[in-house]
VOGU-3710 file (C-alpha; in Angstrom, 3 decimals, decimal comma):
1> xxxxxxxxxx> 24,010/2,942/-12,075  24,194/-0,806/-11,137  26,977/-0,132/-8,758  24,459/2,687/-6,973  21,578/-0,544/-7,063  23,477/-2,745/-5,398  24,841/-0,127/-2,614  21,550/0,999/-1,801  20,370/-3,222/-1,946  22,919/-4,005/0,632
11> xxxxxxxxxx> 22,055/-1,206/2,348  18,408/-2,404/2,766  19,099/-5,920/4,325  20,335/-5,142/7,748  17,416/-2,631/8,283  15,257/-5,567/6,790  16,869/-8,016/9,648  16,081/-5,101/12,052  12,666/-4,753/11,079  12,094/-8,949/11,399
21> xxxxxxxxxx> 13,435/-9,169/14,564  11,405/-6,419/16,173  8,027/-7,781/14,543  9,031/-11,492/15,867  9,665/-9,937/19,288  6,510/-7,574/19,459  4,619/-10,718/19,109  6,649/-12,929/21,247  5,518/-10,126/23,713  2,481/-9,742/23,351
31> xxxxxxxxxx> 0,199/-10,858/26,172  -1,704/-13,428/24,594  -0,143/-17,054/24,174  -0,104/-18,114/20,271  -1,267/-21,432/21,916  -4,182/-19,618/23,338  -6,020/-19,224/19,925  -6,169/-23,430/19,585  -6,646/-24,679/22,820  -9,763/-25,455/24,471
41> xxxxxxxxxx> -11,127/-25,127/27,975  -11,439/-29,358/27,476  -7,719/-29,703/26,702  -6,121/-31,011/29,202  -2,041/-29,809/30,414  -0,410/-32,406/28,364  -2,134/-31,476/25,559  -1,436/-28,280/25,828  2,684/-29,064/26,529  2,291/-31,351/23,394
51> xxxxxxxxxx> 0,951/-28,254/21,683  3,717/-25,937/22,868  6,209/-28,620/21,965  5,120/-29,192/18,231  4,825/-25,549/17,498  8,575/-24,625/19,340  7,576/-23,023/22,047  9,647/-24,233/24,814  12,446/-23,515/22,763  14,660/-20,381/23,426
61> xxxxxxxxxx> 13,497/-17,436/22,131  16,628/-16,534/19,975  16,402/-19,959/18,418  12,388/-19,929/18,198  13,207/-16,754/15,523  16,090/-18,039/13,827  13,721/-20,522/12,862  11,228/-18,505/11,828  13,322/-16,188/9,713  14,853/-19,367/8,055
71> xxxxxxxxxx> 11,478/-20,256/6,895  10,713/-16,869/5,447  13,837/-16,892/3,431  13,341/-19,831/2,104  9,539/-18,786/1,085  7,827/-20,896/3,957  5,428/-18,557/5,556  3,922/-21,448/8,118  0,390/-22,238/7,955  -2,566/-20,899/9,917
81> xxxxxxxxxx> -3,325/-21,693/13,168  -6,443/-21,325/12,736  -7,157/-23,199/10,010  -4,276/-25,359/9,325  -3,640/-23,998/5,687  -0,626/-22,945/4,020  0,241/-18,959/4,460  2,044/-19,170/1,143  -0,795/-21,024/-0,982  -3,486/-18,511/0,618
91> xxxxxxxxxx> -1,014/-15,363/-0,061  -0,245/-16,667/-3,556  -4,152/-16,097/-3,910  -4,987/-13,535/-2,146  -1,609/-11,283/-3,020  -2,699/-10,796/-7,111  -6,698/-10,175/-6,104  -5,196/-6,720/-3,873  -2,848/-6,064/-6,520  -5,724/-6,063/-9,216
101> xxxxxxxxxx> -7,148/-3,574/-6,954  -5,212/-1,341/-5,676  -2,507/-0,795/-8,948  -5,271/0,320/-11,623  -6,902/2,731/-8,332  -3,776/4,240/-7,527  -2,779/4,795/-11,200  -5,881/6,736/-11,606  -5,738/8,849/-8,475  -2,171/9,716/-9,397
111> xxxxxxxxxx> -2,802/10,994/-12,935  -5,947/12,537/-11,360  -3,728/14,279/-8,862  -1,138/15,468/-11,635  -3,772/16,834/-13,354  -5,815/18,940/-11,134  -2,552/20,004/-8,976  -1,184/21,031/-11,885  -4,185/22,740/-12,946  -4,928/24,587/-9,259
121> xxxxxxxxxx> -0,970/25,659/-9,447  -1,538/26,881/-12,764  -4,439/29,069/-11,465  -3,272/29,911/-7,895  -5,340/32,068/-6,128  -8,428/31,710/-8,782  -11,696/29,991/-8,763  -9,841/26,760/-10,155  -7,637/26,700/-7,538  -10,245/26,635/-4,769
131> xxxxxxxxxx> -12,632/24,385/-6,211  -9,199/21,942/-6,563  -8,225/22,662/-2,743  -12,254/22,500/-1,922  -12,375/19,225/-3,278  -9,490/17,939/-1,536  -10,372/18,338/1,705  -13,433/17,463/1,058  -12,356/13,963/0,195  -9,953/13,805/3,245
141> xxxxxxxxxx> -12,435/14,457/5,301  -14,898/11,972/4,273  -14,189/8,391/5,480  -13,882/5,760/3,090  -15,784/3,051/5,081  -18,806/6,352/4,667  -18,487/6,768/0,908  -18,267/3,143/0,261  -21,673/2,957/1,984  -22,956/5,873/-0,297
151> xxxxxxxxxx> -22,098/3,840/-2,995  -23,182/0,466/-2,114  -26,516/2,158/-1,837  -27,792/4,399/-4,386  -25,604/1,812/-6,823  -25,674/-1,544/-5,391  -29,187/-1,554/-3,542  -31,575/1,700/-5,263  -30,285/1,170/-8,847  -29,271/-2,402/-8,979
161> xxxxxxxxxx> -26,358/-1,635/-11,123  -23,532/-2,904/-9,628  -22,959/-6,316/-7,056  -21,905/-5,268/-3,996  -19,739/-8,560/-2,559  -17,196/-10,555/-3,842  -14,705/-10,390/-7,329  -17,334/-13,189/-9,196  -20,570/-14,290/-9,645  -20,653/-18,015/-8,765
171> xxxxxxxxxx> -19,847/-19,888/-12,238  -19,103/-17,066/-13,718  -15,068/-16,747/-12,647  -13,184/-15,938/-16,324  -16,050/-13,251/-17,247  -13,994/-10,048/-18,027  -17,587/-8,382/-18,120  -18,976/-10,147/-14,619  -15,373/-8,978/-13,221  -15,486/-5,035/-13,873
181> xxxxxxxxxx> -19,103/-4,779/-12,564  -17,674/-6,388/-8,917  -14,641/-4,384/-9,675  -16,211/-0,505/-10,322  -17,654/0,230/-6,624  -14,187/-0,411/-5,163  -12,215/0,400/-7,790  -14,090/4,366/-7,287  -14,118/4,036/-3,318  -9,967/3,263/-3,522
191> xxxxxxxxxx> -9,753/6,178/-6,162  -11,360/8,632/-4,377  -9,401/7,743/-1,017  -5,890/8,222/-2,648  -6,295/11,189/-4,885  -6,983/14,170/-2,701  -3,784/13,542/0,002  -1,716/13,352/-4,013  -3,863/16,617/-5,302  -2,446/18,589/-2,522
201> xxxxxxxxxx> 1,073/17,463/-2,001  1,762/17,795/-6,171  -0,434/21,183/-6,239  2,184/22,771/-2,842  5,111/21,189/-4,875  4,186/22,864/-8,239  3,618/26,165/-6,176  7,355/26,051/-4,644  8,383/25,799/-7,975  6,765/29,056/-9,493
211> xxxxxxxxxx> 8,968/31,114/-7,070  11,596/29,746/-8,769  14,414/31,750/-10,497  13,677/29,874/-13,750  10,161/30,378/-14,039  10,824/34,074/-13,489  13,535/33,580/-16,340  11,013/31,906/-18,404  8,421/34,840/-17,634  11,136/37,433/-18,596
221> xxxxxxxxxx> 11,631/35,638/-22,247  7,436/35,844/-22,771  7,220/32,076/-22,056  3,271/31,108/-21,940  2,216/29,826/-18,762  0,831/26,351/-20,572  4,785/25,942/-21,438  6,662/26,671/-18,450  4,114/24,272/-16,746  4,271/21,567/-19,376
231> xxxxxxxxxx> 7,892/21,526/-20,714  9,351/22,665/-16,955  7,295/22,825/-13,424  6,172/19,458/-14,518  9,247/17,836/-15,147  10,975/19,688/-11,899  8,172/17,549/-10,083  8,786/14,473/-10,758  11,246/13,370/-7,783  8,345/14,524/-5,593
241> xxxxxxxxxx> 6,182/12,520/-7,808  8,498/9,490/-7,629  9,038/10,061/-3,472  4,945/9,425/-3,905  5,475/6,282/-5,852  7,792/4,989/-3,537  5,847/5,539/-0,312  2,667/3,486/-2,041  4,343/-0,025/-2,513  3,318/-1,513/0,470
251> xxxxxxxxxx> -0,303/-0,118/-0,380  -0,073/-3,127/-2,706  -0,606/-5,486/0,091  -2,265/-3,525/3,063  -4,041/-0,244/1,096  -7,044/-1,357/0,994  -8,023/-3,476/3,968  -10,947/-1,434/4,735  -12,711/-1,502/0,924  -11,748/-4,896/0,494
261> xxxxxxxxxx> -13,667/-5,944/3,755  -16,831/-3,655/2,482  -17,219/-5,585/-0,343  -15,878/-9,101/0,652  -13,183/-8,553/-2,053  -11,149/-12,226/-1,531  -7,748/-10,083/-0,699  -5,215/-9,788/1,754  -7,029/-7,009/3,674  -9,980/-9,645/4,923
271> xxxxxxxxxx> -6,914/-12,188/5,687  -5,542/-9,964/8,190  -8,660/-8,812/9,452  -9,706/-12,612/10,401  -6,252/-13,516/11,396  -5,794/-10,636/13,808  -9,624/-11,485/15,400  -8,511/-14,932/16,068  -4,809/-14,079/17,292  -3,529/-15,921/14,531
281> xxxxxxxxxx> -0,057/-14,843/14,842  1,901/-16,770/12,041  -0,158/-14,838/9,588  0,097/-11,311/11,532  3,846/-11,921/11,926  3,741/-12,809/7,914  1,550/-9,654/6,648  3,389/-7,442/9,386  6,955/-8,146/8,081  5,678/-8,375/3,843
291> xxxxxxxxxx> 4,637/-4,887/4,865  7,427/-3,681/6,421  9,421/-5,293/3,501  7,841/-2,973/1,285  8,233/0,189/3,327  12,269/-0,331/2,840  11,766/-2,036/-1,194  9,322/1,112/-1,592  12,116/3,434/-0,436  14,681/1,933/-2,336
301> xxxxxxxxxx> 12,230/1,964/-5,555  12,486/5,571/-4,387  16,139/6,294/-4,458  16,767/4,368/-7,910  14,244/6,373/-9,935  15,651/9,904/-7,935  19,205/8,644/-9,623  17,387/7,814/-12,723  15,447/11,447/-12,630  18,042/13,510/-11,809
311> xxxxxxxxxx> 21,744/11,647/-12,623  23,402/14,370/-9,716  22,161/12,186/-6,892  23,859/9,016/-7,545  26,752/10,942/-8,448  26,535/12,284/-4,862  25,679/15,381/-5,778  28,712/16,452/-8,124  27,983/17,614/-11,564  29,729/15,915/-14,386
//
């Protein structure tokens, strides 16, 4: 198994080299100047050389991102141009708030989705089953950014039972209690926007499955369908399950840029937001290759719990 790890680890790091050097040179082409988001019309052209000169520009481009990508591996993400602060420091804030977030959401959309696409499998073809499949595309069809408005009204502004901005009330920061009332509106707006897209895709893999040979095997030998549903279809969906898994790791840092900017949650969603208004490119290039960091990490997650699930894949497919 640790042999398998470290194949599929060494695997990942040219594609992650791949993936830096196209994000540093989709910025380096873009058609805005990263010295045009800190000059002013007052500068004058020495400034502005002084400028290009203190930041690296006038080097080569081949050197400009070897430096870059020697910063990242050793941790040092730059600072904001706009602002002048440390990338790391605001990251190493901003990072755990999203995480707090997303993680308990996308936990509870997941077992959500188990549950009622096991349920509308279960009952294919039944009321159960269309009320699941109703409600699925009812919830892909409604826009977050909409619902989260629903919310923030009848909850937030009718009722007055939840706050509507922020992750703490002023002077209140280590209340668990003053935490999960800022927490509930996104927490449900996150939920609802991951579960249906899961609902389906574990209710049309549970349905491949009951044309299976074994189920009809099971069937044959009087099996009840609660037990060839609970000690087999749902263990014969798991890799799908874990494919899902996989896939929502870089959620953990750009899932929720929409909800978190609804309700001024203090994540990395607003960060990029504000950094991409005000072409601050350090930070884009930063959030852009984190991301695409956990695309590859995600599908690697993804390969080492398919070897863990079913032992025949890291084998290469011969049985023992």
């Amino acid at each position: 198994m640790a042999s398998y790890i470290l194949k599929r680890v060494l695997q990942a790091i040219p594609l992650l080299l791949i993936i830096s050097f196209i994000v540093f040179s989709l910025i380096h082409l873009a058609p805005y100047d990263v010295i045009d988001s800190i000059t002013t019309p007052n500068m004058s052209n020495d400034q502005v050389a002084l400028l290009r000169e203190k930041y690296g520009l006038n080097d080569p481009f081949i050197v400009q991102y070897v430096k870059w990508l020697s910063q990242m591996l050793h941790g040092d993400f730059g600072y904001s141009l706009i602002n002048q602060h440390s990338i790391t420091s605001e990251l190493a804030v901003r990072l755990p708030n999203t995480i707090r977030l997303v993680l308990p959401a996308y936990i509870t959309a997941l077992f959500l989705a188990i549950t009622l696409g096991l349920t509308a499998s279960a009952n294919k073809g039944k009321f159960l089953d269309r009320a699941v499949d109703a409600i699925a595309s009812i919830g892909i069809a409604v826009p977050t950014f909409w619902f989260a408005m629903i919310l923030i009204y009848q909850f937030g502004y009718r009722l007055n039972l939840f706050p509507i901005i922020g992750m703490h009330t002023i002077g209140k920061e280590n209340e668990l209690a003053d935490f999960l009332a800022h927490f509930t509106l996104p927490y449900i707006t996150l939920t609802v926007a991951f579960f249906p897209e899961l609902t389906r895709y574990i209710r049309a893999s549970a349905n491949e499955q009951i044309t299976e040979d074994y189920v009809t095997v099971q069937s044959a030998f009087q099996a009840t369908r609660w037990e060839i549903f609970s000690r087999h279809i749902s263990r014969n969906i798991l890799i799908p399950i874990v494919t899902q898994i996989g896939l929502a790791l870089p959620m953990l840092v750009t899932g929720a840029i929409i909800t978190e900017s609804i309700f001024s949650w203090p994540g990395v969603g607003p960060y990029l937001l504000a950094a991409t208004k005000s072409l601050d490119y350090p930070v884009i290039m930063t959030l852009l290759l984190l991301s695409a960091t956990l695309v590859i990490l995600g599908n690697l997650l993804s390969d080492v719990l398919y070897a863990i699930v079913d032992p025949r894949i890291r084998r290469g497919g011969k049985t023992a």
